[in-house]
C-alpha positions in Angstrom: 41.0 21.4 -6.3 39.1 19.5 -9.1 40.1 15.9 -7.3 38.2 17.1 -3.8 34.9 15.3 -3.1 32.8 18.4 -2.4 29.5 18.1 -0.3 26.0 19.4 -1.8 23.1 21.0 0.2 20.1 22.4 -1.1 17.8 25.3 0.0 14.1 25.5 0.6 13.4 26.8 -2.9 15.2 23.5 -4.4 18.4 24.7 -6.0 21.5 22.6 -5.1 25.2 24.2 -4.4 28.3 22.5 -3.6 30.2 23.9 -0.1 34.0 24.4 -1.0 36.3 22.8 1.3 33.6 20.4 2.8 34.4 16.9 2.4 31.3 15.1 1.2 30.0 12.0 3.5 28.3 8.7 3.2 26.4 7.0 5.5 26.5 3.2 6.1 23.9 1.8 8.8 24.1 5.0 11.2 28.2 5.8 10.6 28.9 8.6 8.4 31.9 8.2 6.2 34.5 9.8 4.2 33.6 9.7 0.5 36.2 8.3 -2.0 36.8 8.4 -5.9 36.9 4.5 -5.5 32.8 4.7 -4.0 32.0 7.1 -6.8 30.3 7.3 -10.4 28.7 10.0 -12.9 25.3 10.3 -11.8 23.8 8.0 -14.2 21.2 9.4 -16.9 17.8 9.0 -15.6 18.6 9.7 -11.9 16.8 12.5 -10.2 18.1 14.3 -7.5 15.8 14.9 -4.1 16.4 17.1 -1.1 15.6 15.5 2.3 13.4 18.3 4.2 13.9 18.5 8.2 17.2 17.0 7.7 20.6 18.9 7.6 23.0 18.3 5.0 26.5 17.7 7.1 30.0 17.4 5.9 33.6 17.1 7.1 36.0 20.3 7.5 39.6 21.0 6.9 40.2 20.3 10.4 38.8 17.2 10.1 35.5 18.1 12.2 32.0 17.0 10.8 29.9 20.0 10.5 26.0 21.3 9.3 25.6 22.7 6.3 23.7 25.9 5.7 20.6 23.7 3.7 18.9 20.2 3.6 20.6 16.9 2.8 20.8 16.2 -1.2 19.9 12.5 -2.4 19.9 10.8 -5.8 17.2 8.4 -6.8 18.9 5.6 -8.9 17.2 4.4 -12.2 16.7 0.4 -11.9 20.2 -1.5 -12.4 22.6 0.7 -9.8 23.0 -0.5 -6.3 24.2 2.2 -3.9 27.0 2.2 -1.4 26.0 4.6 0.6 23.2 6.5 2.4 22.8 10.3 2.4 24.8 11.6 5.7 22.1 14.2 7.4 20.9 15.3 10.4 17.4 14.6 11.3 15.2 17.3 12.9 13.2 16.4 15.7 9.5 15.6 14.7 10.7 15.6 11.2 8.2 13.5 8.7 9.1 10.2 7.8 9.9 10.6 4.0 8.6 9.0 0.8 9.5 5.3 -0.5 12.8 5.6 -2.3 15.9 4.3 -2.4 18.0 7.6 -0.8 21.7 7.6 -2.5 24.5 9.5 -1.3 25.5 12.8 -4.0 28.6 15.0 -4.3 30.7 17.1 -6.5 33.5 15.3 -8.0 35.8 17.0 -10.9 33.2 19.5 -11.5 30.3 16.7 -12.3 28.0 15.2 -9.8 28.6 11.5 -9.0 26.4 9.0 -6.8 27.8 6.7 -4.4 26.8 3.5 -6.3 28.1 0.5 -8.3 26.2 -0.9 -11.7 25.0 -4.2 -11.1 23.3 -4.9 -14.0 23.0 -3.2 -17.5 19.9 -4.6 -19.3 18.2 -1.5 -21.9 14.7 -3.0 -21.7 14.3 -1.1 -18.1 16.0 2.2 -19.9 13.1 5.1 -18.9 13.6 6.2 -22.2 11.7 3.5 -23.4 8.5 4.4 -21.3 6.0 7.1 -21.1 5.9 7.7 -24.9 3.4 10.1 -26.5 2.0 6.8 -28.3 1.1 5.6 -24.7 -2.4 6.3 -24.7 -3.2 4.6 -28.0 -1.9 1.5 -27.3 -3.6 1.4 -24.4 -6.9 2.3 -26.3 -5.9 -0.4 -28.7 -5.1 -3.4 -26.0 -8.7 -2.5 -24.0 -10.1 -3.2 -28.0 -8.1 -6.5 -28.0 -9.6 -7.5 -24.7 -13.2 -5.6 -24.4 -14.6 -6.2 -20.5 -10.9 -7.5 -19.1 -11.1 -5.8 -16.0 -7.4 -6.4 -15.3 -6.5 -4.0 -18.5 -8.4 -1.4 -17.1 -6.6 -1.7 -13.7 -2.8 -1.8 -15.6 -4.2 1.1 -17.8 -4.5 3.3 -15.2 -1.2 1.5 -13.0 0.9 2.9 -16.5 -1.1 6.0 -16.9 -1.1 7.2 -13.1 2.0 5.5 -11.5 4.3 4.9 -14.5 4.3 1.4 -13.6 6.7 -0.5 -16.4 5.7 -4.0 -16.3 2.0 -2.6 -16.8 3.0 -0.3 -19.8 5.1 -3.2 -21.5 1.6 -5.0 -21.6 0.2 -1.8 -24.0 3.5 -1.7 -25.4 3.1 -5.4 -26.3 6.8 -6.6 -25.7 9.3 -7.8 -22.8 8.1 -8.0 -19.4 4.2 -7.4 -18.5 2.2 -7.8 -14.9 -0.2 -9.8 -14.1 -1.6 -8.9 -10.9 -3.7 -11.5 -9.0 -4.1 -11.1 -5.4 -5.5 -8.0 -2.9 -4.4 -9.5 0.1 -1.0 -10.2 1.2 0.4 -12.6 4.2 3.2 -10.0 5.3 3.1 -6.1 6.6 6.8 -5.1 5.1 7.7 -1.7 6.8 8.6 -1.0 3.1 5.5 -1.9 1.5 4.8 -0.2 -1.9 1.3 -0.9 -2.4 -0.2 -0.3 1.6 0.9 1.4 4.2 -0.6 2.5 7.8 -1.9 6.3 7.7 0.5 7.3 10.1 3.6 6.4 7.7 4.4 7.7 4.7 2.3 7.7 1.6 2.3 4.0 -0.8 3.3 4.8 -4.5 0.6 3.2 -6.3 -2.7 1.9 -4.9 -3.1 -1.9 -4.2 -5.9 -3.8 -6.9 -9.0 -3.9 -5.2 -10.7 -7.2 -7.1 -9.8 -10.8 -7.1 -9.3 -11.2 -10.8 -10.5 -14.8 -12.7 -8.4 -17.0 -14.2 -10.3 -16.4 -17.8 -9.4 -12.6 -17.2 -5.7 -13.3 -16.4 -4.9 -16.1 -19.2 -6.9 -13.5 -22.0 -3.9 -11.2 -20.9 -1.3 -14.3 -20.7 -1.8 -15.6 -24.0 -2.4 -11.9 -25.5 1.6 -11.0 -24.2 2.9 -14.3 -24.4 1.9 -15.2 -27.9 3.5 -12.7 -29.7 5.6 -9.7 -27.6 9.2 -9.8 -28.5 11.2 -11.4 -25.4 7.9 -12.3 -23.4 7.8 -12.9 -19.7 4.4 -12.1 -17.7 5.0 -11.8 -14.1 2.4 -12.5 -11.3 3.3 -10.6 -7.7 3.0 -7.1 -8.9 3.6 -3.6 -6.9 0.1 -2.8 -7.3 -0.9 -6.6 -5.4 -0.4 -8.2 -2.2 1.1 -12.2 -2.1 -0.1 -13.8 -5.8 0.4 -17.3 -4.3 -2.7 -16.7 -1.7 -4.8 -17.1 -5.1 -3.1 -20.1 -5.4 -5.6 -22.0 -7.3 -6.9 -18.9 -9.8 -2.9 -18.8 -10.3 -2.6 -22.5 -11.5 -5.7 -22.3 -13.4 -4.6 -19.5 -15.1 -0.7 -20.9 -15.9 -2.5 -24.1 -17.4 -5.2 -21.8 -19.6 -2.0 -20.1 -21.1 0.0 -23.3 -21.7 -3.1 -25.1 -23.4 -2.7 -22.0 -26.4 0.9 -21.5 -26.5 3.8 -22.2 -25.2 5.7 -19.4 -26.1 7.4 -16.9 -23.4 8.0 -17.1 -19.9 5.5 -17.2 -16.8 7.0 -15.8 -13.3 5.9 -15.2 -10.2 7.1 -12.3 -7.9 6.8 -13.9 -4.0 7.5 -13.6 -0.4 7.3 -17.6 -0.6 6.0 -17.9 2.8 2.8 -19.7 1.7 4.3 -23.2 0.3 1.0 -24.7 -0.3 0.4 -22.2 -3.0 4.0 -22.0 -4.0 3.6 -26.0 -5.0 0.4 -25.5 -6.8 1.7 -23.0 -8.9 5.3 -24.7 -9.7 3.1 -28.1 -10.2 0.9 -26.0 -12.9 3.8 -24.9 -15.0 5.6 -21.9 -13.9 8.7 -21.5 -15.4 10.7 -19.1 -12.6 9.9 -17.6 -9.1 11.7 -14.3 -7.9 11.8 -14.2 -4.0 11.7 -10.9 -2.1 13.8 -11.4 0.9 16.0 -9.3 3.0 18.2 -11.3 5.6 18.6 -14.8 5.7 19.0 -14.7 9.4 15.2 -15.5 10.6 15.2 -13.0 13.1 16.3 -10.1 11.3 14.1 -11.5 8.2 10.8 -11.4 11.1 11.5 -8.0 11.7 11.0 -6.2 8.3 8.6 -8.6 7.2 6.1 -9.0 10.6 4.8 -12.2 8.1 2.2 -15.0 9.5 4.9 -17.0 8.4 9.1 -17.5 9.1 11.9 -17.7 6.8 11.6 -21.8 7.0 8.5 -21.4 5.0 10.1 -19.4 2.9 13.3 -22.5 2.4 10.6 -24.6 2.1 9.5 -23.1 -1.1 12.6 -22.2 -2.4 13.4 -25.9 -1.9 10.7 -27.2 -3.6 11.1 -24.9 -6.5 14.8 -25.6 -7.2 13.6 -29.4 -7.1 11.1 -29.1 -9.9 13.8 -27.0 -12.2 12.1 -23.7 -11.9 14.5 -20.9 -11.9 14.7 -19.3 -8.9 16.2 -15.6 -7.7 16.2 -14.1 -5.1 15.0 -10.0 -4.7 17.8 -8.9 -2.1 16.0 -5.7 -0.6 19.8 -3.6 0.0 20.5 -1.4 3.1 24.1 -0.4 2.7 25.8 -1.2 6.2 22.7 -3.9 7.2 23.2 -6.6 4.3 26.8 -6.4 4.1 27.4 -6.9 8.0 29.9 -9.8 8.7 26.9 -11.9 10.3 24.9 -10.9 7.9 27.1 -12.1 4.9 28.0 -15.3 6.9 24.5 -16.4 7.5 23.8 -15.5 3.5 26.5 -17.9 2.7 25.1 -20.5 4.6 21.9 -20.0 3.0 22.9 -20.1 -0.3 24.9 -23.6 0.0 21.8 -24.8 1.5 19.7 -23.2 -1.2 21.7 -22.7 -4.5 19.1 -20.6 -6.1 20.6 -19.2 -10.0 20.6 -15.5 -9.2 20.2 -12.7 -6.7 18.9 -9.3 -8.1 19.9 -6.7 -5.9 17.5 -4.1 -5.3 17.6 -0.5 -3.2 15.8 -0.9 -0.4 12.9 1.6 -0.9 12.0 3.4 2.6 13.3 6.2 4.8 16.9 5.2 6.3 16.1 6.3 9.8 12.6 3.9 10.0 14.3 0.7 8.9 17.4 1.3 11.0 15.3 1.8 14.1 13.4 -1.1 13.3 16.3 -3.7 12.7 18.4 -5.3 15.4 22.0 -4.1 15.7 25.5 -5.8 16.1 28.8 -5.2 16.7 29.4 -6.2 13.7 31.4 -4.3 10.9 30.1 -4.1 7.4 31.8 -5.5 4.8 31.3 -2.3 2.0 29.0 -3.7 -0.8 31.8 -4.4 -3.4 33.2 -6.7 -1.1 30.0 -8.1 0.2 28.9 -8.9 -3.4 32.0 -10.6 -4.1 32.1 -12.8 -1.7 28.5 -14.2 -2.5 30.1 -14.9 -6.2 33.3 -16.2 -4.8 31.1 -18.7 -3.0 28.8 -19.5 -5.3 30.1 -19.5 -8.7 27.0 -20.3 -10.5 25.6 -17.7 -9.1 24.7 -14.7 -11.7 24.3 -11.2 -9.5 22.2 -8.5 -11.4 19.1 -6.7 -11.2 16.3 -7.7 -13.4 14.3 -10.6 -14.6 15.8 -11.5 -18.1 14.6 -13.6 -20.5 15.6 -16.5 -21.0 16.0 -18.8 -24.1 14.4 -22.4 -23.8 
């Protein structure tokens, strides 16, 4: 009995039980599946568990049957370095609300413990949550505004780590590791998954998108502030809170060659869609050191549809290109859909991409957003999926230089 995979559901009032005798399920694109021990791990520490309302939790029977549960559809939320396998099985109710931007995981009960459907993909501390939302939080922020009276950027990151828990903007007060530098308020792309802005008939953004155009003086105070003397130092432009960075293309530069002309300590970044390669050269030419690229297909069609851009995925090669030819370190941010990215076309057109391209890393990330609005948005094949393991390992396979993780680490000059 302690080997069975047991399904969870959850009632109205929050508490979660497990139903005996109900095998748990998965769901990859829209196909539920039987959950193994081979999909499974302990629910890592710092996960939260979430129930879905309006949407039945479901399950298989002894006779082999699915069936609803008598409560709503259980979901872990993954802390930053796990990549899940599989979706929550449910069933939606009609007119049920489109839910919150998160990365939905399936949960069970597995040898009296509850284990996610997820793999480790990457296993770097820094991004630990118990490094972040100290008591000692407030003072260093009071501290870092003394450091930089008037910088209007502080006071936006102040209240990005105070009121949305952001951790690149609490590193800045923290003074170490990776710190954001938010540049732009407009952006060039309308992602269905958007973080920062989001149409009012969709579900609510996380944080709130800046609403100045910050100077290169105020960006480079912060720049050479971080860089100078944090432990392990990146700053990162192309921030949650921002739309595209490289639209302020030449504040950017001018910024990148303020910080370089007082140290040269650290590591600059930029966080992109890529699709506007003027800015992208500008901001290479000025000195940037690496360039993470969101991306989610690298078939241009399916690529159009999540990101409804005013520019294609050529654009977007472009800039890679250009990048890779001026030494910049390049990664690619792989949004991840279990049963969309891991399709055989899917995986056939990445490999393609990536001999064209042979950009260092890919950090995979959960694909933030409710499963039912991106898979009714996305075209659909006959196409099988691959299962993430397998997926993963054949990008490596192809691409041996590749490293596969989920974070931006620093890296020694």
């Amino acid at each position: 009995m302690g080997e069975r995979i047991t399904a969870l559901y959850a009632t109205p009032d929050g508490k979660i039980y497990d139903a005996p005798g109900i095998v748990a399920l998965g769901r990859s694109g829209e196909t539920w599946r039987d959950l193994t021990p081979e999909d499974l791990i302990p629910l890592p520490e710092g996960a939260d568990l979430m129930f879905l309302p309006e949407r039945r939790a479901v399950g298989r029977d002894r006779a082999g049957a699915f069936m609803s549960l008598p409560g709503q559809a259980v979901s872990a939320i993954l802390p930053a370095g796990y990549t899940r396998i599989y979706l929550p099985a449910f069933q939606r109710e009609k007119r049920a609300a489109v839910l919150p931007l998160y990365g939905y995981t399936a949960v069970a009960l597995y040898r009296n413990q509850l284990y996610a459907a997820a793999i480790r993909t990457d296993n770097d501390d820094f991004w630990n949550p118990k490094h972040y939302n100290t008591r000692g939080l407030k003072k260093r922020i009071q501290q870092t505004k003394a450091a930089l009276p008037g910088n209007r950027l502080v006071e936006h990151l102040a209240r990005c780590a105070l009121a949305y828990h952001c951790c690149t903007a609490q590193n800045l007060f923290y003074h170490r590791w990776e710190a954001g530098l938010p540049a732009s308020p407009v952006c060039n792309a309308n992602c269905l998954g958007c973080i920062s802005l989001q149409p009012a008939e969709c579900c609510p953004s996380p944080q709130e998108r800046i609403k100045f155009s910050p100077t290169a003086e105020e960006i480079a105070a912060l720049g050479i502030y971080h860089l100078s003397s944090a432990p392990e130092a990146i700053v990162s432009f192309g921030q949650g809170c921002e739309g595209e960075p490289s639209l302020a293309a030449d504040t950017v530069a001018e910024s990148i060659r303020r910080i370089r002309a007082q140290t040269t300590a650290g590591q600059i970044n930029m966080n992109s869609n890529a699709g506007y390669t003027m800015g992208i050269k500008k901001i290479v030419d000025a000195g940037l050191d690496s360039l993470r690229v969101s991306i989610i297909s690298a078939n241009s069609a399916n690529y159009a549809t999540y990101y409804r851009a005013q520019y294609t995925l050529d654009a977007v090669k472009a800039s890679l290109r250009y990048a890779l030819e001026k030494k910049v370190y390049v990664s690619l941010n792989l949004l991840y859909f279990p049963g969309f990215n891991d399709r055989a076309d899917e995986a056939a057109a990445w490999c393609d991409f990536l001999r064209e391209l042979p950009v260092q890393m890919i950090q995979v990330r959960n694909l933030n957003l409710d499963p039912d609005v991106f898979w009714g948005s996305v075209p659909h094949t006959n196409d099988k999926a691959l299962g993430t393991r397998r997926f993963l390992r054949l990008l490596q396979d192809e691409n041996p230089h590749l490293f596969i993780g989920s974070f931006s680490h620093y890296r020694e000059k």
